[in-house]
KOLKOL-109021 format. One record per residue (C-alpha): residue number from 1; x, y, z; residue in three letters. Coordinates in steps of 0.05 Angstrom, whole numbers. Example, Ala and Ser with C-alpha at 12.3 -4.5 7.8 and 13.67 -1.06 7.14 Angstrom:
! KOLKOL-109021
+------+--------+--------+--------+------+
: resi :   east :  north :     up : resn :
+------+--------+--------+--------+------+
:    1 :    246 :    -90 :    156 :  ala :
:    2 :    273 :    -21 :    143 :  ser :
+------+--------+--------+--------+------+
***
This chain:
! KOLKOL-109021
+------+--------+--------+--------+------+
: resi :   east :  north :     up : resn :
+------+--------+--------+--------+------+
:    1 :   2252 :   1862 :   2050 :  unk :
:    2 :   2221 :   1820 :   2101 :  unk :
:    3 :   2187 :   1858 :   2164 :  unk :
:    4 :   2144 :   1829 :   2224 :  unk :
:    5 :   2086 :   1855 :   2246 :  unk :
:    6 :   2049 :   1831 :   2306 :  unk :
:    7 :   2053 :   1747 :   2290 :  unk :
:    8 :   2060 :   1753 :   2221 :  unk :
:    9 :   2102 :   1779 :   2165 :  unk :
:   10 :   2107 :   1827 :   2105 :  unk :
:   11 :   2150 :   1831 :   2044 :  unk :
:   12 :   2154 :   1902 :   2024 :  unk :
:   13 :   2198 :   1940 :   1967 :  unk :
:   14 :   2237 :   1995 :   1975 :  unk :
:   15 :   2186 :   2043 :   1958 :  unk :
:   16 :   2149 :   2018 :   2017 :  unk :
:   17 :   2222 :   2032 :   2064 :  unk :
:   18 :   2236 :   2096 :   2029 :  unk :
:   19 :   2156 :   2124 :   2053 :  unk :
:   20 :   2167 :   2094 :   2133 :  unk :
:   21 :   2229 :   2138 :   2125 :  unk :
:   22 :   2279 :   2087 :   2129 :  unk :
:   23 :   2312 :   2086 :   2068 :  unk :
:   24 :   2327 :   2023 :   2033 :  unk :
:   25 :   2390 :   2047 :   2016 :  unk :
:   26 :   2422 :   2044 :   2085 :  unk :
:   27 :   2488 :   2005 :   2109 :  unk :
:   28 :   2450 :   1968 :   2148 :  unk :
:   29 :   2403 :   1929 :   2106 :  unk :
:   30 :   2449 :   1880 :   2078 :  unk :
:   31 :   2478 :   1871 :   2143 :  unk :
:   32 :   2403 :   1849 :   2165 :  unk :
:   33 :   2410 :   1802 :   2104 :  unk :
:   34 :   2342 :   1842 :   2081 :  unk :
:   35 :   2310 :   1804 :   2146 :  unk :
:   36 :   2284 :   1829 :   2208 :  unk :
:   37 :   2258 :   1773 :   2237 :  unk :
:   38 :   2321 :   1736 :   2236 :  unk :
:   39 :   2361 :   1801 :   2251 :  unk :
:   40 :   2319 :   1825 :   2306 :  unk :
:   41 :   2359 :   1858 :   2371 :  unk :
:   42 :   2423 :   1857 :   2329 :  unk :
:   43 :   2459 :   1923 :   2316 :  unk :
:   44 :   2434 :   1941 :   2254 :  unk :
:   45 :   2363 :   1916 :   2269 :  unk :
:   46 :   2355 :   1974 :   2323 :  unk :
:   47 :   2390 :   2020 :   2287 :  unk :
:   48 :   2337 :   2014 :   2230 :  unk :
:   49 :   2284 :   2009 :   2296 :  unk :
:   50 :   2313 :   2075 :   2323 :  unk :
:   51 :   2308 :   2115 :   2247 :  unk :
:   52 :   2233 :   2094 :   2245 :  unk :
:   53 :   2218 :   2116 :   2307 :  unk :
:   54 :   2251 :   2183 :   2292 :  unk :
:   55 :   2221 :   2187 :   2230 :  unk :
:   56 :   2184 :   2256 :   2209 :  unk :
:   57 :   2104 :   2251 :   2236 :  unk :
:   58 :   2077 :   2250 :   2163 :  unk :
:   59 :   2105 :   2180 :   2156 :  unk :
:   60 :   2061 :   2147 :   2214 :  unk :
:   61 :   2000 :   2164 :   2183 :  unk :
:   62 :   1974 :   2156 :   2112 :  unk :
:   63 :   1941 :   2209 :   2077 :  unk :
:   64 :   1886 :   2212 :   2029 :  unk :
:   65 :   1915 :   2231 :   1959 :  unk :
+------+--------+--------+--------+------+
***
């Protein structure tokens, strides 16, 4: 999966999804193509924006294990 963040970009797995709380396993990921830059302000794009934002508070910060 591809994800901006500030002017650059990161390929993460689904692990990495699954921990933000956004699971990789959503309806809307293949709809992005995988891809938010190039989906970004379509549908699924902000409904994926809208989950992480009302994602559970343990998922903003990391912990020490």
């Amino acid at each position: 999966m591809l994800l901006p963040y500030r002017r650059q970009f990161v390929v993460v797995s689904r692990h990495y999804l699954d921990e933000l709380g956004v699971p990789a396993d959503l309806p809307d990921w293949p709809a992005t193509g995988h891809d938010l830059v190039a989906a970004y302000a379509s549908p699924p794009w902000l409904r994926l924006c809208a989950m992480r934002l009302r994602a559970p508070l343990a998922t903003w910060f990391a912990t020490a294990a």
